[in-house]
N, C-alpha and C positions, 0 to 999 in steps of 0.2 A: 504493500500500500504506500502510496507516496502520500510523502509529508505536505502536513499543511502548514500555514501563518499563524492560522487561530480557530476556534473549535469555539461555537456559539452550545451551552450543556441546554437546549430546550427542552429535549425527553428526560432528562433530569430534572430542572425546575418542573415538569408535567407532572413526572412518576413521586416529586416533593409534592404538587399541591393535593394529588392523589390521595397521599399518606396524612394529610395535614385533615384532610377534612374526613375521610375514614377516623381520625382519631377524635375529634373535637365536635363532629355533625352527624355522628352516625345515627343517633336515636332518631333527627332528621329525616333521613334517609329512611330507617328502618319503618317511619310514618307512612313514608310516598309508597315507599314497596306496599305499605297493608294495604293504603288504601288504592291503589292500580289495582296491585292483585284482588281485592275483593270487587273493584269496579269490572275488572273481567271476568272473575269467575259467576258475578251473578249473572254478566249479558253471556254469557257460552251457556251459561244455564237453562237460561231464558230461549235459545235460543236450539239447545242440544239435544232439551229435555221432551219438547210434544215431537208427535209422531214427522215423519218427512214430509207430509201431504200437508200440514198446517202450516208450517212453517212455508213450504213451497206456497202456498196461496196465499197467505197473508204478506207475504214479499213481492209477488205476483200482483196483489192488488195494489200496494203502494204503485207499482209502475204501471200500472195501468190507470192510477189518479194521477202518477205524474205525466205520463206521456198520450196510453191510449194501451185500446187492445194488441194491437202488434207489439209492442213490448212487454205486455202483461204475456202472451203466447209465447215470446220467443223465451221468458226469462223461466216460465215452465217448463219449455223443451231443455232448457240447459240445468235445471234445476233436476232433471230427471237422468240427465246424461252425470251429472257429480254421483248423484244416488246408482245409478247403474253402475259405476267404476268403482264403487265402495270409499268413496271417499268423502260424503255427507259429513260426518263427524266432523272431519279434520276440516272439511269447512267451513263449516259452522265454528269452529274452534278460531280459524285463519277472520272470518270476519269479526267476532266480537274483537282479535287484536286489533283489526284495522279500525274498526269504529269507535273503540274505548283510545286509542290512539289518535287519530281523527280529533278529536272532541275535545283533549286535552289540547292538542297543538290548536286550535281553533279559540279554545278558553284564551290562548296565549298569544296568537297571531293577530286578532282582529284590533284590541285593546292597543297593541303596539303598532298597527299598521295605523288606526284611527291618529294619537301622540305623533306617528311621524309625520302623519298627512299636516297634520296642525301646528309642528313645532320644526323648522328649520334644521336646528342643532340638532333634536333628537335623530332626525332621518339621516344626518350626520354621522351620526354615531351608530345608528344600527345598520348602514349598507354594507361595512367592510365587515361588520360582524357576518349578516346576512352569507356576504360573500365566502368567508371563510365553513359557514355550515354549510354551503350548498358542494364546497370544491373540494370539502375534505373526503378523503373515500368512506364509507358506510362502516365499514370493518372495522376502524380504528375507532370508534364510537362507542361497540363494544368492551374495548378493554376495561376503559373506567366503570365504564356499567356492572361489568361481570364484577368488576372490586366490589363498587358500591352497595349496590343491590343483591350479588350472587345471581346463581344460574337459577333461570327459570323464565316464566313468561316475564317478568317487569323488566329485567335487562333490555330484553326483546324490545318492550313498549317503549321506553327511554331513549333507545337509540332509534327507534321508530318517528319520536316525536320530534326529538331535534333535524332527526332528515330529512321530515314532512314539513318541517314549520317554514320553511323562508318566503314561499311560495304564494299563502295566507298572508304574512304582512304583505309583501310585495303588490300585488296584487289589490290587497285596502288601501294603502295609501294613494297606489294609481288611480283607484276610481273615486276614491275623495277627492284628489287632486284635480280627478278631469273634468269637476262638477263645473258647471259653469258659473263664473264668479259674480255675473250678472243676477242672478237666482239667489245668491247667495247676500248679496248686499240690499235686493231686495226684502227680503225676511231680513235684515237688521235695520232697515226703515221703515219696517212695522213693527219694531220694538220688541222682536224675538231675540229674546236670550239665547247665548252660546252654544248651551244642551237643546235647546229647542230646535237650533237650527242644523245640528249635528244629527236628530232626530228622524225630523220631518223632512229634512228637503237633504241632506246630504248623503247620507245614509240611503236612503228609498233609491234615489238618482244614481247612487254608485252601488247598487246590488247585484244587476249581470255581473260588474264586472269582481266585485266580492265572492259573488258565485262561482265563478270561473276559477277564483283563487282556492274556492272548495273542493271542487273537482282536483284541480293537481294536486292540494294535501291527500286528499284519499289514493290519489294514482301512484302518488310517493309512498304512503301507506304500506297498500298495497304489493308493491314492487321489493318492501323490507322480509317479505314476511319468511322469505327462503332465508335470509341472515340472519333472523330470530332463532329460525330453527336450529342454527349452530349453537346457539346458547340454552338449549333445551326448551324455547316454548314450544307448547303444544300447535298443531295444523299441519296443514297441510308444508310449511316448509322444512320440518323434520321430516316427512317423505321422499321432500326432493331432497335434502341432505342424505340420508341412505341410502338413497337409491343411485346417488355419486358415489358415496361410497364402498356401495356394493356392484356397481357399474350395474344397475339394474334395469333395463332401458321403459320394458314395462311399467314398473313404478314411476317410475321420473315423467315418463310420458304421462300415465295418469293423472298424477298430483299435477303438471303442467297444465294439462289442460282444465283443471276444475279452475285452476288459480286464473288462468284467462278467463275463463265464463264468468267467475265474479268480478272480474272487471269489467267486463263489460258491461254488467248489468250496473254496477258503481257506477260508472261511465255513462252510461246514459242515462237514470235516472237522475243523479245529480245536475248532469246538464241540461236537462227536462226541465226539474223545479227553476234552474234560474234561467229559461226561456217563460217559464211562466211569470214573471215578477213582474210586473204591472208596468214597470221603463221600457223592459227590455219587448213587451209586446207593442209599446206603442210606435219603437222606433219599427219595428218588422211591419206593422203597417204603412208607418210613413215610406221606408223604404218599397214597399210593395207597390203605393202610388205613387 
């Protein structure tokens, strides 16, 4: 190895603040685990527990209030095609991670995407962050997770949430941003207060595009769920991990393909409700005439 100048110890000061807060914040920690892990074990519950047929139709009819019947049929045919390959469980399992996950980044995203749209500095400070969660690989997320929390599904969920979250802000602050400022000054010469007008007119006006930012948290979500499985959560991506590591082509193909059907069905349902949101139908008409 050839010599260097100077040697920056980053994985050192990392693997120190590692040790720092395992020592001084774990009860902390040992909190967030109970309560993830009980936020997911009730939705896998909820969700594990009635027969396949209920479950399949009461999913079914969400997307058939968000979209129509063609997507209420197609998410039946693929709902039946998971159950045919014996892989129901594990997906059922695969989506309470993504949706208990989802929710949290979502708790976290909108709140800070709203602060950045509103606060110059703040948006400041949270793009480079933004950029370093979005470029770091997945993998490396993991490690402190497995420290902090141990192996199990909440490592999973943790490194789940920060890989999903940047997308959420980004994405609120763009459509706060894009509101028209004319609208906006409007309702402060009718003497609507701050929150009124973050409410009413900014918030309503930037909801496709909020939504949209919905959609790629869950497709980010989603897409974690095989690297959970390295950390022992339950689903369908401890499948596809065995099934690599058994070179199993059957299985891995299985587990792939349920994991795709539920994206799609993610996938378009989510982007259904935010085609329905009241802006984003007005502008499909305007654009229509």
């Amino acid at each position: 190895m050839n010599d260097i100048f100077f040697r920056i110890p980053a994985g050192e000061w990392a693997a120190a603040l590692v040790d720092w807060l395992t020592m001084n914040v774990g009860r902390t920690f040992d909190f967030i685990r109970m309560i993830l892990g009980w936020g997911y074990d009730t939705l896998e519950f909820v969700l594990a527990t009635p027969p396949f047929w209920v479950v399949g139709l009461v999913l079914a009819a969400l997307a058939f209030l968000a979209k129509g019947w063609k997507l209420a049929v197609g998410s039946l045919v693929g709902f039946a095609v998971i159950y045919g390959v014996d892989q129901w469980d594990n997906a059922m399992a695969t989506l309470a991670l993504v949706l208990v996950a989802s929710i949290v980044a979502l708790v976290i995203a909108i709140p800070v995407g709203i602060l950045a749209a509103r606060n110059a500095t703040v948006s400041k400070i949270v793009r480079p962050i933004l950029d370093f969660m979005q470029t770091m690989p997945a993998f490396v997320y993991l490690i402190p997770a497995v420290v902090l929390f141990r192996v199990g599904v909440v490592p999973g969920l943790v490194a789940t949430v920060i890989f999903a979250l940047a997308p959420g802000v980004r994405m609120t602050e763009l459509g706060i941003r894009q509101v028209d400022g004319e609208v906006v000054e409007a309702g402060h010469a009718f003497g609507a207060a701050p929150g009124r007008i973050l409410r009413q007119i900014q918030l309503p006006l930037a909801l496709p595009t909020i939504m949209a930012g919905v959609n790629q948290v869950i497709m980010l979500a989603l897409s974690m769920v095989v690297i959970s499985g390295m950390v022992g959560a339950d689903g369908l991506g401890q499948d596809v991990v065995q099934a690599l590591q058994r070179v199993d082509v059957a299985l891995g193909f299985e587990a792939g393909l349920s994991v795709v059907i539920l994206a799609m069905f993610l996938d378009r349902v989510t982007a259904a409700l935010g085609d329905r949101a009241p802006v984003a139908r007005a502008l499909k008409i305007r654009a229509e005439h």
